[in-house]
Backbone as JSON, one array per atom type, in Angstrom:
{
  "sequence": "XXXXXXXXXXXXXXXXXXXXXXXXXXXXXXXXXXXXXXXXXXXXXXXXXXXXXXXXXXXXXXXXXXXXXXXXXXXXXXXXXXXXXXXXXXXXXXXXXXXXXXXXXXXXXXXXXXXXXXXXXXXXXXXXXX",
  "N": [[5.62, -126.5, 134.34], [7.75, -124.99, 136.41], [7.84, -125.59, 139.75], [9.85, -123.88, 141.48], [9.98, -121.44, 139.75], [9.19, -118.18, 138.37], [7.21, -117.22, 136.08], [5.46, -115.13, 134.3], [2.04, -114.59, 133.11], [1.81, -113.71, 130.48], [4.29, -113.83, 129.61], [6.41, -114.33, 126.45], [7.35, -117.58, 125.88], [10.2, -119.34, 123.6], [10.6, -121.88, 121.84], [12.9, -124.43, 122.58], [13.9, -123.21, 124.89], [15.45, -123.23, 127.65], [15.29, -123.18, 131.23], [16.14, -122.22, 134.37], [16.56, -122.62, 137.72], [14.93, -120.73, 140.21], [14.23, -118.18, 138.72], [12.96, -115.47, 137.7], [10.94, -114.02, 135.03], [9.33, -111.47, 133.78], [6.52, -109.56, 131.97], [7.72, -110.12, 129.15], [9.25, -111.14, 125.86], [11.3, -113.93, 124.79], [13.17, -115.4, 122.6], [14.03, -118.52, 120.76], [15.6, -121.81, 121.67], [17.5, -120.44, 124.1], [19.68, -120.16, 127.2], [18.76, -120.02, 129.98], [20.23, -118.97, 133.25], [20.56, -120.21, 136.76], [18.61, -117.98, 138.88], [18.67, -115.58, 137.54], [16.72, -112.59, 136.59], [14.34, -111.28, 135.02], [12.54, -108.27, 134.33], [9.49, -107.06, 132.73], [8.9, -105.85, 129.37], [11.34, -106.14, 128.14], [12.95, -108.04, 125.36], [13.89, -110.69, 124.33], [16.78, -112.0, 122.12], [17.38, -115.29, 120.09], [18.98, -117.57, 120.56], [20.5, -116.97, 122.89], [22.65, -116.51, 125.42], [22.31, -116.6, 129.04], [23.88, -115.7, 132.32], [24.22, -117.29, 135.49], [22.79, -115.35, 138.17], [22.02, -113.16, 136.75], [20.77, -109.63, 136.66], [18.37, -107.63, 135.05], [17.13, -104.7, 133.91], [14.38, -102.34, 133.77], [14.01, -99.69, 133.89], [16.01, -96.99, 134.38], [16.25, -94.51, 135.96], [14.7, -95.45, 138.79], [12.18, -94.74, 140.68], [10.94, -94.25, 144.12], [8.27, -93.17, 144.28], [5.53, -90.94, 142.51], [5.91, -90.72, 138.91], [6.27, -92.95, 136.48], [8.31, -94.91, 133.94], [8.4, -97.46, 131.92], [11.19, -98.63, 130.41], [12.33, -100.13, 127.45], [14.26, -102.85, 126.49], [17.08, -104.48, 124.51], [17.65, -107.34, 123.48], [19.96, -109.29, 121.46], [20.04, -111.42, 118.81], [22.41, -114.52, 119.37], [24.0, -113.47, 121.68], [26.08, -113.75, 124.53], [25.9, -113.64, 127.97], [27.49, -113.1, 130.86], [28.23, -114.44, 134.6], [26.22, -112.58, 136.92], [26.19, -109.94, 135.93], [24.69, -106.9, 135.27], [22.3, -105.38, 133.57], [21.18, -102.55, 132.18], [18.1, -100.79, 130.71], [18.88, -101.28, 127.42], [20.37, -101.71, 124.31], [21.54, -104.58, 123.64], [24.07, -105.75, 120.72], [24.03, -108.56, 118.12], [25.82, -111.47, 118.74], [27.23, -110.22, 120.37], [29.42, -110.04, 123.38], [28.78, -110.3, 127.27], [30.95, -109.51, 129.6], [31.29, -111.29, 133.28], [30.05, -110.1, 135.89], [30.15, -107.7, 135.5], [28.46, -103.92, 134.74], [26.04, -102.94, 132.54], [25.58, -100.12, 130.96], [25.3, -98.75, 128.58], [23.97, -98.68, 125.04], [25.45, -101.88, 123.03], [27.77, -102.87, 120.96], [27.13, -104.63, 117.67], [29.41, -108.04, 117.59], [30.85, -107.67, 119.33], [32.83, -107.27, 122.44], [32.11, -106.71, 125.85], [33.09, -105.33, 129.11], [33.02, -104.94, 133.21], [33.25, -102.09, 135.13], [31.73, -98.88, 134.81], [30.46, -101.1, 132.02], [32.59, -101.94, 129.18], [33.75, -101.69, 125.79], [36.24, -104.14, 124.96], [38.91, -105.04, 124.39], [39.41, -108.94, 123.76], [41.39, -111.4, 125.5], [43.36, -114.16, 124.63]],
  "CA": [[6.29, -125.37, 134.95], [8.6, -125.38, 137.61], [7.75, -124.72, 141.1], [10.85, -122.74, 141.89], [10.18, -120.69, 138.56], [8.22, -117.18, 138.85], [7.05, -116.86, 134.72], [4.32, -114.08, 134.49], [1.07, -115.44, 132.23], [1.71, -113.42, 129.47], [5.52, -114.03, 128.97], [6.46, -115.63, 125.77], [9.28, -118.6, 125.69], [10.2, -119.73, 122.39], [11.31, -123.47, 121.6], [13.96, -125.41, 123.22], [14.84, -122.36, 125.89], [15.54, -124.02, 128.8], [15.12, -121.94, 132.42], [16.98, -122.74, 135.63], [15.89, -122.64, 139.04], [14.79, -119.31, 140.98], [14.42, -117.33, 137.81], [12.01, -114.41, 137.68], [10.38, -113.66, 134.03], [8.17, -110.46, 133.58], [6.04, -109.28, 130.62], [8.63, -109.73, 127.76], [10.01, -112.16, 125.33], [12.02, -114.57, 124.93], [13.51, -116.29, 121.96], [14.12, -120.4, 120.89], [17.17, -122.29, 121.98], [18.12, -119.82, 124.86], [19.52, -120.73, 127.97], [18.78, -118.78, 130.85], [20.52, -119.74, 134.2], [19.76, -120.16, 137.78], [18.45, -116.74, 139.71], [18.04, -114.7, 136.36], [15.36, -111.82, 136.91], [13.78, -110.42, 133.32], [11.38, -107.96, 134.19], [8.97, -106.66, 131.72], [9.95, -104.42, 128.63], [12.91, -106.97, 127.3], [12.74, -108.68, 123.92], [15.99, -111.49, 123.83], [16.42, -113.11, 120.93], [17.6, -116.6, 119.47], [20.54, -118.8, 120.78], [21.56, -116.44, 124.25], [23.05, -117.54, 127.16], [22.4, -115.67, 130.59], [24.46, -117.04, 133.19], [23.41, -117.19, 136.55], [22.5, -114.44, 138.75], [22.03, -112.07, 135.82], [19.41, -108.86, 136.8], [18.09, -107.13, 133.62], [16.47, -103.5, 134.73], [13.97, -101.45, 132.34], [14.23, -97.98, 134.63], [17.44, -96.44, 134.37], [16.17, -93.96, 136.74], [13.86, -95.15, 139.37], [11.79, -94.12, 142.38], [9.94, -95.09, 145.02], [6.85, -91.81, 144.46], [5.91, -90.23, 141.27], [5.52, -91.04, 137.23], [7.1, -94.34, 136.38], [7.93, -94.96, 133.17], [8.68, -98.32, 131.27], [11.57, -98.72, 129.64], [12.3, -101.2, 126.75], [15.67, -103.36, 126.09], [16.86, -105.76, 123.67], [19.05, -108.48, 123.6], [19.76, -109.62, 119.85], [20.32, -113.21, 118.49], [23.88, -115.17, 119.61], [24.56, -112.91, 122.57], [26.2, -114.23, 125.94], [25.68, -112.88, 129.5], [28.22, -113.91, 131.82], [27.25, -114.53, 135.49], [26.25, -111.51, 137.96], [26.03, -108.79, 134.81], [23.62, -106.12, 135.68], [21.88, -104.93, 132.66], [19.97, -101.55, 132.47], [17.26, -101.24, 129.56], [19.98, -100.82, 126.43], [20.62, -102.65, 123.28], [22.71, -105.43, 123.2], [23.84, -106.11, 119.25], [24.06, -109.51, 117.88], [27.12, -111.79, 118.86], [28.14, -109.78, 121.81], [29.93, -111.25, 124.7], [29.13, -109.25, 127.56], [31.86, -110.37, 130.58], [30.67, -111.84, 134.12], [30.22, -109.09, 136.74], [29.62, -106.17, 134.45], [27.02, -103.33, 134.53], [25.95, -102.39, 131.15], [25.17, -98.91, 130.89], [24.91, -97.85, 127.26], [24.33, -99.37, 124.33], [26.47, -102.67, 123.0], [27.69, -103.02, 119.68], [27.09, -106.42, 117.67], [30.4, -108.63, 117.37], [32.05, -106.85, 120.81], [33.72, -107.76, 124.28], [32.18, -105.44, 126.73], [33.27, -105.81, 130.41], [33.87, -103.67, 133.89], [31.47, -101.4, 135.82], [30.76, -99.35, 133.76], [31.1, -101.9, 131.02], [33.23, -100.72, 128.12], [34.62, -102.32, 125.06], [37.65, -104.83, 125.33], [39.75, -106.47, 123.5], [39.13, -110.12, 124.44], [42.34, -111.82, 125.41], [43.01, -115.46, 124.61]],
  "C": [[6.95, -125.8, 136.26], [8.19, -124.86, 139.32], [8.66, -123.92, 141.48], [10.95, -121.65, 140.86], [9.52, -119.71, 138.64], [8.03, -116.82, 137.42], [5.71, -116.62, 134.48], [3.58, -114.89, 132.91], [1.58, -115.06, 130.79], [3.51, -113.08, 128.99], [5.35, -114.69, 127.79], [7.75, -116.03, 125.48], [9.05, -118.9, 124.57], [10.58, -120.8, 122.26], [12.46, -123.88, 121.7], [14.49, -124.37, 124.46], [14.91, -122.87, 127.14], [16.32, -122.56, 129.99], [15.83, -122.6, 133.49], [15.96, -122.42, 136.73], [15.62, -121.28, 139.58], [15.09, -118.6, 139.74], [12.95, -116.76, 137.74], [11.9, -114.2, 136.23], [9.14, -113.02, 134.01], [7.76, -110.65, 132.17], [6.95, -109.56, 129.69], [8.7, -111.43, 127.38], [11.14, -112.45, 125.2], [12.28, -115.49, 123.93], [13.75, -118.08, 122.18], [15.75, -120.14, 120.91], [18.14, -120.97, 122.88], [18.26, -120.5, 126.25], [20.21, -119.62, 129.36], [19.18, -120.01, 132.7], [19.94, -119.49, 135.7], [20.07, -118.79, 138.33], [18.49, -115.51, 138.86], [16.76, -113.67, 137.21], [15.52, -110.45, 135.61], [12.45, -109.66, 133.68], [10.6, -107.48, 133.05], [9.71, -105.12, 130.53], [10.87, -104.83, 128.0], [12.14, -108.02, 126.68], [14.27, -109.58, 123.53], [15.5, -112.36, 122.97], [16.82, -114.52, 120.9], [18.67, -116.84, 120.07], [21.05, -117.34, 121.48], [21.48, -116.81, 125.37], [23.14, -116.49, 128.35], [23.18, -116.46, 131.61], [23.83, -116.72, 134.49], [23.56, -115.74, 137.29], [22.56, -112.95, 138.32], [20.68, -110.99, 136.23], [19.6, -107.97, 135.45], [17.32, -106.0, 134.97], [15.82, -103.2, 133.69], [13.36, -100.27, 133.04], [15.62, -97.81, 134.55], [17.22, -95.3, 135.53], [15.25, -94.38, 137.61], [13.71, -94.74, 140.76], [10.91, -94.8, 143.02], [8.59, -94.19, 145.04], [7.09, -91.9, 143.06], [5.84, -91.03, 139.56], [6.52, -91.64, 137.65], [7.1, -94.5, 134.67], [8.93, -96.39, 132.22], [9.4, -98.07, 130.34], [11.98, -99.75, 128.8], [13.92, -101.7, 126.33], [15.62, -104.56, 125.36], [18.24, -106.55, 123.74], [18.74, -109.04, 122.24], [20.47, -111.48, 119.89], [21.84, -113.64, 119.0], [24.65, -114.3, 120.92], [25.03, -113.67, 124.25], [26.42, -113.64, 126.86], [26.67, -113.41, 130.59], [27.41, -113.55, 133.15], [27.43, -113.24, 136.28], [26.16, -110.32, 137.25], [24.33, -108.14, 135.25], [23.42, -105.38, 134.45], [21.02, -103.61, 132.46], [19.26, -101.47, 130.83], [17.97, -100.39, 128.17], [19.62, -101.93, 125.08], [21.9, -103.51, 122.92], [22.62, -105.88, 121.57], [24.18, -107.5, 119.01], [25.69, -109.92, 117.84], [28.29, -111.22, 120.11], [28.21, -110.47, 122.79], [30.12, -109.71, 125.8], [29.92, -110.01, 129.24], [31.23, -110.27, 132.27], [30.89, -110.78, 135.15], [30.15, -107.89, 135.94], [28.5, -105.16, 134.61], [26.95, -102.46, 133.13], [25.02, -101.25, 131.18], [24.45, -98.25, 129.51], [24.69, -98.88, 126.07], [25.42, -100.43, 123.39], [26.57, -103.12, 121.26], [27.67, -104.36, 119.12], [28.32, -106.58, 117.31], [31.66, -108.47, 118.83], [31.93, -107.37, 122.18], [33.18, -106.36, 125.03], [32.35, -105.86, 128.52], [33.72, -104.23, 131.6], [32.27, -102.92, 134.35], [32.45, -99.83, 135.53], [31.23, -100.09, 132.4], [31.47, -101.33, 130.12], [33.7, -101.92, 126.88], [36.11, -102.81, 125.07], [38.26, -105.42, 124.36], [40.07, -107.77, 124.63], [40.82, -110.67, 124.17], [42.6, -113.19, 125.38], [44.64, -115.99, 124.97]]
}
């Protein structure tokens, strides 16, 4: 384990996922062959699957509403197989679908369909331009 790495006991990594530097990992999983970059923070409640790429300074949330008093209540998000995170994307606890590209600086609000470009605060479906 890495000294600059903060990965809670009962996380589980899956085979070949390779972690970067200053990355926070709560309760949840974590698929094989993912590659999560430097300053990531996964708190508990998220389930990412197989072959996705976080880029750096990606925060995942699983409150959509919280507080500082008062009932708290855990929410759960998923990230599906082949999905990429560009860097600085703020995630709240949604469903990303398999194959989505979601674009660098983004906050993902609602659920993400699999095969789709979502980008923009709040992130939205794009047509990707090449």
């Amino acid at each position: 384990m890495n000294p600059f790495q903060n990965i809670w006991g009962n996380a589980k990594i899956g085979k070949g996922t390779k972690i970067g530097a200053f990355v926070d990992i709560g309760g949840c999983e974590i698929g094989d062959n993912c590659s999560i970059q430097a300053f990531v923070s996964i708190p508990p409640g998220w389930k990412i699957g197989n072959n996705v790429f976080i880029g750096p300074g990606v925060r995942f949330a699983n409150d959509k509403y919280p507080k500082a008093n008062g009932e708290w209540s855990l929410n759960q998000g998923i990230v599906e197989d082949n999905v990429s995170i560009g860097a600085n994307a703020t995630i709240l606890p949604v469903k990303i679908g398999k194959g989505a590209l979601i674009g660098a600086g983004s906050v993902v609000t609602k659920d993400v369909k699999e095969n789709t470009v979502v980008y923009g605060n709040p992130a939205k479906e794009k047509e990707m331009h090449r």
